[in-house]
mmCIF entry with sequence, helices, sheets and N, C-alpha, C, O atoms, coordinates in Angstrom:
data_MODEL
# 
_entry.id   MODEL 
# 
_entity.id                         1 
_entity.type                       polymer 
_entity.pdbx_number_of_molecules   1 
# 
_entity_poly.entity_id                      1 
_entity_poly.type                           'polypeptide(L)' 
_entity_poly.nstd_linkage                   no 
_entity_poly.nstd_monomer                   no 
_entity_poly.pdbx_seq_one_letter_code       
;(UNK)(UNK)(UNK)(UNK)(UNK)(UNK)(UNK)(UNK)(UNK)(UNK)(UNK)(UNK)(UNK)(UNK)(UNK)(UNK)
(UNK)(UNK)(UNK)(UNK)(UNK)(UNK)(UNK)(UNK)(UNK)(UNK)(UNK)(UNK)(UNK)(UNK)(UNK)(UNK)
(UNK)(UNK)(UNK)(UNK)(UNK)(UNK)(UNK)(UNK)(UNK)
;
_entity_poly.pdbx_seq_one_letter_code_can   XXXXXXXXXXXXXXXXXXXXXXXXXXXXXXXXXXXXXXXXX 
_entity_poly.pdbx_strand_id                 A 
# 
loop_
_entity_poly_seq.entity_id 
_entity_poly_seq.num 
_entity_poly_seq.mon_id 
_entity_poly_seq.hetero 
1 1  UNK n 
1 2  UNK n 
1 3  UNK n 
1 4  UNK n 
1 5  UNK n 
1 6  UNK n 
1 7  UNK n 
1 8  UNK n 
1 9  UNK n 
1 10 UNK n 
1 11 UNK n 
1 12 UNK n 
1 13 UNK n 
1 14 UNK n 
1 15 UNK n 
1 16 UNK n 
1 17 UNK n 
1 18 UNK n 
1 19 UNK n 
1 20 UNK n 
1 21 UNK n 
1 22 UNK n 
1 23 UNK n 
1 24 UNK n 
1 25 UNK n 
1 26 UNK n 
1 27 UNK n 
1 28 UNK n 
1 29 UNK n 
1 30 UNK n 
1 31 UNK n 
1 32 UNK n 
1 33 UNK n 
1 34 UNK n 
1 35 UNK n 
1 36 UNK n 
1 37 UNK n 
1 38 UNK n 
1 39 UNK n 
1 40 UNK n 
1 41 UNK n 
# 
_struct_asym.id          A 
_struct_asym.entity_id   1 
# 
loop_
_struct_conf.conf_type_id 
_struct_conf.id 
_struct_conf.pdbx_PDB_helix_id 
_struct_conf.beg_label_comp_id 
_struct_conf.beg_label_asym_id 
_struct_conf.beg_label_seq_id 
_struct_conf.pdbx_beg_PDB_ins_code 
_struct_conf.end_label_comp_id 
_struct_conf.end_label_asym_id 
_struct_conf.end_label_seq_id 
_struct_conf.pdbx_end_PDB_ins_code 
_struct_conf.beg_auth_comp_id 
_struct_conf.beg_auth_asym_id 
_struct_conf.beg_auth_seq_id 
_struct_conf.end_auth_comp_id 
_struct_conf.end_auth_asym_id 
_struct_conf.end_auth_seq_id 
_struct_conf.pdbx_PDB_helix_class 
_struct_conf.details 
_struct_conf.pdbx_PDB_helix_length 
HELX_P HELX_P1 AA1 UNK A 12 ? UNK A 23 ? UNK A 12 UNK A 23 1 ? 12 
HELX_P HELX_P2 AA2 UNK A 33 ? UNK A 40 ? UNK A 33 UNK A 40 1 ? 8  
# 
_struct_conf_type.id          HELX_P 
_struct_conf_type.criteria    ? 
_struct_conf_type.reference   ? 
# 
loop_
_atom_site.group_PDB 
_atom_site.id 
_atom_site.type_symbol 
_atom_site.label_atom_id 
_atom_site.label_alt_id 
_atom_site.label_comp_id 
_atom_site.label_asym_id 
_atom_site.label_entity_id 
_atom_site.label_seq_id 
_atom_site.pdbx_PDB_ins_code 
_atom_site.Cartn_x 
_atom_site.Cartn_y 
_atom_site.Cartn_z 
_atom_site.occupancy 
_atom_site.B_iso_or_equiv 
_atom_site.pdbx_formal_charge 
_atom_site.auth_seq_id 
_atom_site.auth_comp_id 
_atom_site.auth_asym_id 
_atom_site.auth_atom_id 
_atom_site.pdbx_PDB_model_num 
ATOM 1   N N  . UNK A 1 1  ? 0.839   -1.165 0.000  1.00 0.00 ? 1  UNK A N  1 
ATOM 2   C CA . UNK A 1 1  ? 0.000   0.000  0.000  1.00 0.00 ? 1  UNK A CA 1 
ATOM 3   C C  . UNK A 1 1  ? 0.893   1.239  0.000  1.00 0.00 ? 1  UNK A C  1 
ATOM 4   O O  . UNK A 1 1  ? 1.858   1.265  0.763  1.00 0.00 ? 1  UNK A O  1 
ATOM 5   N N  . UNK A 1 2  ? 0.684   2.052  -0.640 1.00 0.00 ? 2  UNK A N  1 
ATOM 6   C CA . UNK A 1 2  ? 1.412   3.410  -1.312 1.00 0.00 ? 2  UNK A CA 1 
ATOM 7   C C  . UNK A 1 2  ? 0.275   4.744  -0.207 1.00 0.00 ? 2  UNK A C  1 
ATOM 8   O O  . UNK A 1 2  ? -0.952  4.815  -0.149 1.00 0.00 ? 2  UNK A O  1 
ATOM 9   N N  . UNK A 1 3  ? 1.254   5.531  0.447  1.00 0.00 ? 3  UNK A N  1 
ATOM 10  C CA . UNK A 1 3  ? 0.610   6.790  0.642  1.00 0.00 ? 3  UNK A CA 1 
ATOM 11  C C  . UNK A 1 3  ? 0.766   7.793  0.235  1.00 0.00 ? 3  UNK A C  1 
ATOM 12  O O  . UNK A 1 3  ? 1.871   8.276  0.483  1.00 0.00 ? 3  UNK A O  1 
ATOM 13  N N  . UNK A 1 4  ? 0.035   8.433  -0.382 1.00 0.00 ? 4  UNK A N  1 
ATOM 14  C CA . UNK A 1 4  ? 0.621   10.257 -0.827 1.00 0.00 ? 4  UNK A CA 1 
ATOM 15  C C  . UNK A 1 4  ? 0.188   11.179 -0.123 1.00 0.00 ? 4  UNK A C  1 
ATOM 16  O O  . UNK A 1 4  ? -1.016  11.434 -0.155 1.00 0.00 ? 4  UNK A O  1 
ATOM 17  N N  . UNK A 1 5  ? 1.107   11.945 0.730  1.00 0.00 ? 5  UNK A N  1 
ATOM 18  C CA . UNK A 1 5  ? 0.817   12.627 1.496  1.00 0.00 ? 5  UNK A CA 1 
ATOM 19  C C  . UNK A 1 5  ? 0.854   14.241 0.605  1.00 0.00 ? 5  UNK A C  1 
ATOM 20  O O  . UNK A 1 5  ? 1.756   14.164 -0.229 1.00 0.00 ? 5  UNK A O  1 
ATOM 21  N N  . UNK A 1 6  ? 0.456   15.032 0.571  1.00 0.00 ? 6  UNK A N  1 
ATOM 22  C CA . UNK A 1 6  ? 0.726   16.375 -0.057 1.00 0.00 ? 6  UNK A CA 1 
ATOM 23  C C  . UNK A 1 6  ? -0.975  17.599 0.484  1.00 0.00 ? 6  UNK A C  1 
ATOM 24  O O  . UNK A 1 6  ? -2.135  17.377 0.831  1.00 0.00 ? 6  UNK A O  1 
ATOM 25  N N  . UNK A 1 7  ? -0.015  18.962 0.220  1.00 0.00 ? 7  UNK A N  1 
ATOM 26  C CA . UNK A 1 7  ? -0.801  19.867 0.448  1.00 0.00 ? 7  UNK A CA 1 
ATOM 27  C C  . UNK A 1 7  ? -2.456  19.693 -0.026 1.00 0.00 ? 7  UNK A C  1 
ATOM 28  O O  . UNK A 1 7  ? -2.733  19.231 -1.133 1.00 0.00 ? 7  UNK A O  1 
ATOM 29  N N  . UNK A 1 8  ? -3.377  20.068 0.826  1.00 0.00 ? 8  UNK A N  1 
ATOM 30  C CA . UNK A 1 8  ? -4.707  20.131 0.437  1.00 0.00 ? 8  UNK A CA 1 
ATOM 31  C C  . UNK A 1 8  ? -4.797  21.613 -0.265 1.00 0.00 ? 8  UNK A C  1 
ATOM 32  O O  . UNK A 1 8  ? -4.234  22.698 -0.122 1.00 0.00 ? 8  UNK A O  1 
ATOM 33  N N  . UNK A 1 9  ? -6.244  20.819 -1.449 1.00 0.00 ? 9  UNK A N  1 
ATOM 34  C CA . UNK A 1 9  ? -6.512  22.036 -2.474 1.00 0.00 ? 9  UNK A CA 1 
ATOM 35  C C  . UNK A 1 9  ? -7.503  22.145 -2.329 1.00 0.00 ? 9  UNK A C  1 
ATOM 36  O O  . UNK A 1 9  ? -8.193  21.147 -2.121 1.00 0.00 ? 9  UNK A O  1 
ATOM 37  N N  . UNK A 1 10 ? -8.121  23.565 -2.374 1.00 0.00 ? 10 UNK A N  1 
ATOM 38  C CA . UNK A 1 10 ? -9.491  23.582 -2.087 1.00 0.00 ? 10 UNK A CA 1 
ATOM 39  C C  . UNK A 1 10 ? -10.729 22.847 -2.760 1.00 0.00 ? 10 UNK A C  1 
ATOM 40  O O  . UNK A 1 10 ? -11.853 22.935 -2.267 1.00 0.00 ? 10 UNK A O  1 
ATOM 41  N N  . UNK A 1 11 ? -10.417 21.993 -4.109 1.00 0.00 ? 11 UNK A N  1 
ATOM 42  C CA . UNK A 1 11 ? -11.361 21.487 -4.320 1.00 0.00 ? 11 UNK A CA 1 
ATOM 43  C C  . UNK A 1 11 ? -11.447 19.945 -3.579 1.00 0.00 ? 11 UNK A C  1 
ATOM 44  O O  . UNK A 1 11 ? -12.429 19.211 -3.682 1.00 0.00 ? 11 UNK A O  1 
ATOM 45  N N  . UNK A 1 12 ? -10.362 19.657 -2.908 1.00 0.00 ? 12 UNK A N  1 
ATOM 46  C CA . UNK A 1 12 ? -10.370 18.514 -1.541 1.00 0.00 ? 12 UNK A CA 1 
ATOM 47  C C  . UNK A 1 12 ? -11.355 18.345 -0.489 1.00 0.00 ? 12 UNK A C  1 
ATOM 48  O O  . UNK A 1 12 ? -11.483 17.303 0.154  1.00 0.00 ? 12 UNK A O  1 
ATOM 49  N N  . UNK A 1 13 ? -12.175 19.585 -0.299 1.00 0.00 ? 13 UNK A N  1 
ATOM 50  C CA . UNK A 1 13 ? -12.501 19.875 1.116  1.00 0.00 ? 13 UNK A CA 1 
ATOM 51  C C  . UNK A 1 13 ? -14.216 19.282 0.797  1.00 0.00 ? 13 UNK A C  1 
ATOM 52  O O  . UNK A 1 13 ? -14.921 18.934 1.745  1.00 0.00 ? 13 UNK A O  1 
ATOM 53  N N  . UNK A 1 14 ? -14.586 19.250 -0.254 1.00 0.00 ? 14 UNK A N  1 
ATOM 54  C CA . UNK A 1 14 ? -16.061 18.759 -0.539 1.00 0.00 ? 14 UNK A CA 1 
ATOM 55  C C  . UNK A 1 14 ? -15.959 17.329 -0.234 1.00 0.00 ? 14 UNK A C  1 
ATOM 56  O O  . UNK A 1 14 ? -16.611 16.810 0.672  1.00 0.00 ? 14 UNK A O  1 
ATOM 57  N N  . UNK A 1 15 ? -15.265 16.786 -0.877 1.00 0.00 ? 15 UNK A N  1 
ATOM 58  C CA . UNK A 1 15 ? -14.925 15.127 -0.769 1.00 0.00 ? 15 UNK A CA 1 
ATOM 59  C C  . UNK A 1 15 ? -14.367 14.602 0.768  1.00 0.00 ? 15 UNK A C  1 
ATOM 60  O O  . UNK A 1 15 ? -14.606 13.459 1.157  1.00 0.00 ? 15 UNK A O  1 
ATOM 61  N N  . UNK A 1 16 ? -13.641 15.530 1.540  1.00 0.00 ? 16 UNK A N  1 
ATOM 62  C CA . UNK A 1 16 ? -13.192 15.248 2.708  1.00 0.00 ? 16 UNK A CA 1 
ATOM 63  C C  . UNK A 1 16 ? -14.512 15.303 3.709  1.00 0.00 ? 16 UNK A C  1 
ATOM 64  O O  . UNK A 1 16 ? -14.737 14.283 4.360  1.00 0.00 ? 16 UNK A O  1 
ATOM 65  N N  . UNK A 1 17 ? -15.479 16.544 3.882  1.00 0.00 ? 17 UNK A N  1 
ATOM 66  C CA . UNK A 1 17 ? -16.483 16.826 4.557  1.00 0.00 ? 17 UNK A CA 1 
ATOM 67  C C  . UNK A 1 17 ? -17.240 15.034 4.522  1.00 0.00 ? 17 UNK A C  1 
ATOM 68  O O  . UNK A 1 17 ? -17.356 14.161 5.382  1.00 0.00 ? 17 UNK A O  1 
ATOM 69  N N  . UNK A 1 18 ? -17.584 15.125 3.197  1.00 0.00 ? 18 UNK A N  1 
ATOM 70  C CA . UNK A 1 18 ? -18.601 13.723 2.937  1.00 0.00 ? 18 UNK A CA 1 
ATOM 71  C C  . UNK A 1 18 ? -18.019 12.648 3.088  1.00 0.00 ? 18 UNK A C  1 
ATOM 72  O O  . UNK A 1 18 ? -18.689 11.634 2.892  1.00 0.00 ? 18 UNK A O  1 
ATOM 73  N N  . UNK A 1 19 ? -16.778 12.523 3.430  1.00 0.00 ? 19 UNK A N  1 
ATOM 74  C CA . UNK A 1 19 ? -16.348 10.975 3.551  1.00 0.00 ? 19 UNK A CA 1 
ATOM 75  C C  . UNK A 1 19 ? -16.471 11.158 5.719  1.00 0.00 ? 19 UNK A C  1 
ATOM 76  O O  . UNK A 1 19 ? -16.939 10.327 6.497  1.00 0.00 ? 19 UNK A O  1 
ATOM 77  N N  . UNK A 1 20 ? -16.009 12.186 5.965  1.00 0.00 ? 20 UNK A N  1 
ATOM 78  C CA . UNK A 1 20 ? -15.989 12.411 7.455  1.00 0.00 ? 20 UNK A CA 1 
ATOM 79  C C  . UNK A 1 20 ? -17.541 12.194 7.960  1.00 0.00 ? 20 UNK A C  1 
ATOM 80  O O  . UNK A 1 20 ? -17.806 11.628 9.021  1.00 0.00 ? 20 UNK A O  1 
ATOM 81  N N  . UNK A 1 21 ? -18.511 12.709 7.076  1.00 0.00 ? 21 UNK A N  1 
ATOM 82  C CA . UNK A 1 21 ? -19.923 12.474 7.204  1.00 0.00 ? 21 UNK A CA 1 
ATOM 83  C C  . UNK A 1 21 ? -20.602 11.334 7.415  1.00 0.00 ? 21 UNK A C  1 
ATOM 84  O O  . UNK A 1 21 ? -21.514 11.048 8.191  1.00 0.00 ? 21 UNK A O  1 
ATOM 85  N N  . UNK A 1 22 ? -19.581 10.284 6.000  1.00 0.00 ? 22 UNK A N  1 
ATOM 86  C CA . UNK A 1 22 ? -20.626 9.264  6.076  1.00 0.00 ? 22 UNK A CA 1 
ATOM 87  C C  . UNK A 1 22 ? -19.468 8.230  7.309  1.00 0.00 ? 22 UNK A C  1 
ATOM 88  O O  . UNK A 1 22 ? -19.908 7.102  7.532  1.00 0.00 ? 22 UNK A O  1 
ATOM 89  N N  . UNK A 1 23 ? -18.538 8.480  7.808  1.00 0.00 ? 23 UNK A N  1 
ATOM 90  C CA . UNK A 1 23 ? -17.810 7.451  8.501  1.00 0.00 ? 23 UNK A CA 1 
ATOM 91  C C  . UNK A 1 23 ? -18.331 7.578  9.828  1.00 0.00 ? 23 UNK A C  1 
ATOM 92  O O  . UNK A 1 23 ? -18.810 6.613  10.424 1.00 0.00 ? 23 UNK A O  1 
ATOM 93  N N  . UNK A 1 24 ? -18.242 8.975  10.421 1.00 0.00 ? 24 UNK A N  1 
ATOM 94  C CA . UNK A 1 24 ? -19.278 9.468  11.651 1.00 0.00 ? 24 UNK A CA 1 
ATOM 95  C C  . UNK A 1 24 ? -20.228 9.608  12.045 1.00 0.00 ? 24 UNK A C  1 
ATOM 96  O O  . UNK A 1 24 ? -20.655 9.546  13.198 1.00 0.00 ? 24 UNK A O  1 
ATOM 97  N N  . UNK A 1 25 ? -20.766 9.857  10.943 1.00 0.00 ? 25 UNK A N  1 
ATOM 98  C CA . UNK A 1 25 ? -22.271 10.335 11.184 1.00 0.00 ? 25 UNK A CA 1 
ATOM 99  C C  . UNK A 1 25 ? -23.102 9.297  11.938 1.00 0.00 ? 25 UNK A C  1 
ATOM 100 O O  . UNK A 1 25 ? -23.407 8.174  11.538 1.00 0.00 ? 25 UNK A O  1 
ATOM 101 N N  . UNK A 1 26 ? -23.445 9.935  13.222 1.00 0.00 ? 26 UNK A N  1 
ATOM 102 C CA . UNK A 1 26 ? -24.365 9.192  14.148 1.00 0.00 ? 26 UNK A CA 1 
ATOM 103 C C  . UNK A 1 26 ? -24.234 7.819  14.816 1.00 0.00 ? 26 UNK A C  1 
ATOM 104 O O  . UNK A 1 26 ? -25.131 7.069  15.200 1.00 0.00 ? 26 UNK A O  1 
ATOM 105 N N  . UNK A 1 27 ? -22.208 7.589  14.886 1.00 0.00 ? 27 UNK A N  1 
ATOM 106 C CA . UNK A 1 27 ? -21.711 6.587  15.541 1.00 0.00 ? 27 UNK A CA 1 
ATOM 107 C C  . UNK A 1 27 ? -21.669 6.934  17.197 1.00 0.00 ? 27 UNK A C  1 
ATOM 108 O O  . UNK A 1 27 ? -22.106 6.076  17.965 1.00 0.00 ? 27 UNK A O  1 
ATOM 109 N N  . UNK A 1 28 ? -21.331 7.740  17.539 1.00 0.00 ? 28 UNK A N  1 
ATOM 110 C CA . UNK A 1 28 ? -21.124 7.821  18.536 1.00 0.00 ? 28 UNK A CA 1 
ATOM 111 C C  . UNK A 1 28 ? -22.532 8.636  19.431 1.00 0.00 ? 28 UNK A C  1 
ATOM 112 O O  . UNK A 1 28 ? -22.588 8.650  20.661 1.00 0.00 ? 28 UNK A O  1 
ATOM 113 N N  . UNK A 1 29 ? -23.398 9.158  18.693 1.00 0.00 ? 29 UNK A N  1 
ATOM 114 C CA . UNK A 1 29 ? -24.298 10.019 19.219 1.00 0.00 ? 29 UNK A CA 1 
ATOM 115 C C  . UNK A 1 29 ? -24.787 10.977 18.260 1.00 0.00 ? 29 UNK A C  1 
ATOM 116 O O  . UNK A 1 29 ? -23.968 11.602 17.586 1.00 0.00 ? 29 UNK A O  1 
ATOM 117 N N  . UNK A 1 30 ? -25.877 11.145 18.135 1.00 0.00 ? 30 UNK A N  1 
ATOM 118 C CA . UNK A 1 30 ? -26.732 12.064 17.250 1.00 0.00 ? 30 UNK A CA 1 
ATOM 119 C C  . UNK A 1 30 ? -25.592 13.257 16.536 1.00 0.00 ? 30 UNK A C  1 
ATOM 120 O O  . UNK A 1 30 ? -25.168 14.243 17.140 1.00 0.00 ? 30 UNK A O  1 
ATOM 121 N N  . UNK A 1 31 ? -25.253 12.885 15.159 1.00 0.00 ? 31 UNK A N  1 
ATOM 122 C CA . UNK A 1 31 ? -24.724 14.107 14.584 1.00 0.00 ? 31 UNK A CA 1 
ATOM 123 C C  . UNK A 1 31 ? -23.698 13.794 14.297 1.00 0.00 ? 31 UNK A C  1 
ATOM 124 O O  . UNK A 1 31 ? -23.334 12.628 14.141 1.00 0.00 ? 31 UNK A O  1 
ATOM 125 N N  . UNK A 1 32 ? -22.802 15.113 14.128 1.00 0.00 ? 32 UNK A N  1 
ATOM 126 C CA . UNK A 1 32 ? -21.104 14.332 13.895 1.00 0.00 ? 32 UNK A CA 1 
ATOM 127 C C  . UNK A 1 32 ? -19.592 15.730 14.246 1.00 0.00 ? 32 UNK A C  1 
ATOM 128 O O  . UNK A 1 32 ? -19.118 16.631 13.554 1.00 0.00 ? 32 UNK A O  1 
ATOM 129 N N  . UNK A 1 33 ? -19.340 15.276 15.494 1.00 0.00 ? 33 UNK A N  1 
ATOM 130 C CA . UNK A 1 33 ? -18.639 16.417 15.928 1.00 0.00 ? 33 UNK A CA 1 
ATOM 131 C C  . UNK A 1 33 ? -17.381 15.848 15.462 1.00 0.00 ? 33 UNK A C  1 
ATOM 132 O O  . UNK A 1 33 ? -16.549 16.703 15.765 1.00 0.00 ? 33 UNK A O  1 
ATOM 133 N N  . UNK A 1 34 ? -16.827 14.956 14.939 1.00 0.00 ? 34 UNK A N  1 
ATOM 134 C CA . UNK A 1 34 ? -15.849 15.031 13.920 1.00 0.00 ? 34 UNK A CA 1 
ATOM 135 C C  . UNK A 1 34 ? -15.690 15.592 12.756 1.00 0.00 ? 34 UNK A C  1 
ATOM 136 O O  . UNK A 1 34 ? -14.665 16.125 12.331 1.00 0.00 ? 34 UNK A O  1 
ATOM 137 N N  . UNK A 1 35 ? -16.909 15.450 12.128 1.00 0.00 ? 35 UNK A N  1 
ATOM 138 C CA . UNK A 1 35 ? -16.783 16.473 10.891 1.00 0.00 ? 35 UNK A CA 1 
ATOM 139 C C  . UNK A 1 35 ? -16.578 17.553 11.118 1.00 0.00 ? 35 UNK A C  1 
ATOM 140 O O  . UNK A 1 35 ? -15.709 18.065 10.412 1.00 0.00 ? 35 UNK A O  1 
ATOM 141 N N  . UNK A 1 36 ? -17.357 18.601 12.370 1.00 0.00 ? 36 UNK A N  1 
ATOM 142 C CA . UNK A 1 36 ? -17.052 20.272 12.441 1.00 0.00 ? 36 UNK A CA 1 
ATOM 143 C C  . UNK A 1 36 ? -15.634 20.654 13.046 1.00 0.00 ? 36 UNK A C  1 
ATOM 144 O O  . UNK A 1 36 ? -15.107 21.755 12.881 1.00 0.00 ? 36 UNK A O  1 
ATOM 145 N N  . UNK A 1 37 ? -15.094 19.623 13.756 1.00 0.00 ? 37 UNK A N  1 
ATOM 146 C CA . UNK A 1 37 ? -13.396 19.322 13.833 1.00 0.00 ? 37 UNK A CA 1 
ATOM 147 C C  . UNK A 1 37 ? -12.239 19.294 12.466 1.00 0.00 ? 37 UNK A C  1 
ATOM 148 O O  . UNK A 1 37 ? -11.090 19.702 12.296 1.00 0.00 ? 37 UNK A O  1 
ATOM 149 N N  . UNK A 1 38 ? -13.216 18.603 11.675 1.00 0.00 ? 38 UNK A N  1 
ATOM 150 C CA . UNK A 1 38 ? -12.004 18.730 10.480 1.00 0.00 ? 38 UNK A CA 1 
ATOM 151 C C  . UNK A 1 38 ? -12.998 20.416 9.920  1.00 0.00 ? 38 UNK A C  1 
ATOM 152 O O  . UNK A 1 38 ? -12.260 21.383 9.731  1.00 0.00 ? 38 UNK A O  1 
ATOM 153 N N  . UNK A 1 39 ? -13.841 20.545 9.800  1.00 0.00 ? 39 UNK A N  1 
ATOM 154 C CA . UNK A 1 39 ? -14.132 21.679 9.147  1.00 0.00 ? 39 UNK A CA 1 
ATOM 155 C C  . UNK A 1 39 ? -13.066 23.116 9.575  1.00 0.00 ? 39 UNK A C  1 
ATOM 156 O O  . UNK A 1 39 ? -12.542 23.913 8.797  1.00 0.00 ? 39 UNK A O  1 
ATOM 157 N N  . UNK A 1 40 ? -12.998 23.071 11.066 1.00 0.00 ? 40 UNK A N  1 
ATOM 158 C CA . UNK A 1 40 ? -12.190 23.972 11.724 1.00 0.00 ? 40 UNK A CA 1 
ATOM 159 C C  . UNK A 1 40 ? -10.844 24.084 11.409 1.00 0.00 ? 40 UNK A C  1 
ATOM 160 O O  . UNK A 1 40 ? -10.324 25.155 11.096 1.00 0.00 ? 40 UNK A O  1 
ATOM 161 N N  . UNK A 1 41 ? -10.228 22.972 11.482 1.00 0.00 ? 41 UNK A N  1 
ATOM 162 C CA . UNK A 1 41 ? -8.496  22.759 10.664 1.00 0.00 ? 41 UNK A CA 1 
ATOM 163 C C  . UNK A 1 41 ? -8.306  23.478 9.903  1.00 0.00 ? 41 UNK A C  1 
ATOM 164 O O  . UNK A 1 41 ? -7.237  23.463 9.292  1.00 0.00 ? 41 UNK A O  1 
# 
């Protein structure tokens, strides 16, 4: 397995929100305070 690590571009941040969405969303408790964590970064 290969990683590429490199600078985020703003068209990254749509695809990042929705993958944080659907991995969190409503695991731990109504909602998803991981996603507004990466939103803040």
């Amino acid at each position: 397995m290969s990683v590429l690590v490199r600078l985020d571009h703003e068209n990254d941040y749509r695809e990042t929100d929705h993958i944080s969405r659907e991995a969190f969303w409503d695991v731990y408790k109504p909602g998803c305070d991981e996603r507004l964590t990466l939103r803040k970064m």
